[in-house]
N, C-alpha and C positions, 0 to 999 in steps of 0.2 A: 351599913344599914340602909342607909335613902331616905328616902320622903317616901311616906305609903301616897299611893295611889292606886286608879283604878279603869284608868288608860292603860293603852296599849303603849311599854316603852320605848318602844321605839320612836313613835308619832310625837310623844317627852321630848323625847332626844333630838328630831329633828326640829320639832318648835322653838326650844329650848337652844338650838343652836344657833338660828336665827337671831333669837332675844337679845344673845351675848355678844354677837356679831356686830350690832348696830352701837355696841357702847364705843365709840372711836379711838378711845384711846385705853382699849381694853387690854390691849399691848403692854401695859406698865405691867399689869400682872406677872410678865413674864422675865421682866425685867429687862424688855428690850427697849432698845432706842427706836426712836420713829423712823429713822433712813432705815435699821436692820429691817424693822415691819415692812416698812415701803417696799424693799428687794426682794419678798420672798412672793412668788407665785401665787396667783387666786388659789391654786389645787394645795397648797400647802397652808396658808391661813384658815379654809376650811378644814382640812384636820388640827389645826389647833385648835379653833372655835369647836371641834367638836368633842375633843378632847377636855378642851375647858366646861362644854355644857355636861359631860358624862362625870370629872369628879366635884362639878356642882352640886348634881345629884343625889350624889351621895354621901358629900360635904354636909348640905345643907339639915339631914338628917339629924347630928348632934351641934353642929353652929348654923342656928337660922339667919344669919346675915352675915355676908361676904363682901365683903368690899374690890371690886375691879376694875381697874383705874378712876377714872372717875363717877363710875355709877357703882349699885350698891344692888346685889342681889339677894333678894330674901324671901324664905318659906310662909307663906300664912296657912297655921296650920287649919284654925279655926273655917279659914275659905274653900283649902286643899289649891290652893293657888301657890306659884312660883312667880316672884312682881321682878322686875327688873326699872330701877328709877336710876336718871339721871338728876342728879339734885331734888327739883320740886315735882318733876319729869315723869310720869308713867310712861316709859320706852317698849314696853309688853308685860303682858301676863300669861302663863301658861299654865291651864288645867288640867288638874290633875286626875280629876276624876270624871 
C-alpha cells in the first residue's frame, strides 16, 4: 500500500534514499557485519540504500515506525512527513506532499 503522498515518487525515493543512507550503521538491518558493509562498493551500498528506502515506503504504510540500526524511521501521518531520527537526532525529513 505506502504512504499516500502527493510528490512525485520518484523525487520520495531519491530523498528518501539519502535519509537512510546517512544512518551509519544502517547495515545492522541487513544483518551484516561492518567489515562485510565496509567491502562492498559505493555503486553497491546505493542500491541497497535504495532498496531499503523503496520497501520503507511501503512498509511504513501499515507499520509507522521501523527501526534501522540505530535510528528509527517513521511516518507522520498527520504532517505527510517521513522523519528519520538518530536517537534525540532529526537526521532528515522527507515530504511528501
Amino acid at each position: 500500500m505506502g504512504v499516500k503522498h502527493g510528490r512525485d515518487y520518484s523525487e520520495i525515493l531519491v530523498e528518501l534514499t539519502g535519509a537512510v543512507g546517512r544512518i551509519s550503521d544502517g547495515y545492522i538491518f541487513f544483518e551484516m557485519e561492518p567489515e562485510e558493509w565496509e567491502n562492498l562498493p559505493e555503486e553497491s551500498k546505493l542500491e541497497v540504500w535504495e532498496a531499503l528506502a523503496e520497501d520503507l515506503f511501503y512498509a511504513l504504510g501499515n507499520e509507522p515506525v521501523i527501526k534501522v540500526g540505530s535510528g528509527v524511521v517513521m511516518y507522520d501521518k498527520e504532517t505527510h512527513r517521513i522523519n528519520i531520527l538518530l536517537g534525540d537526532e532529526d537526521l532528515a525529513s522527507v515530504v511528501l506532499v
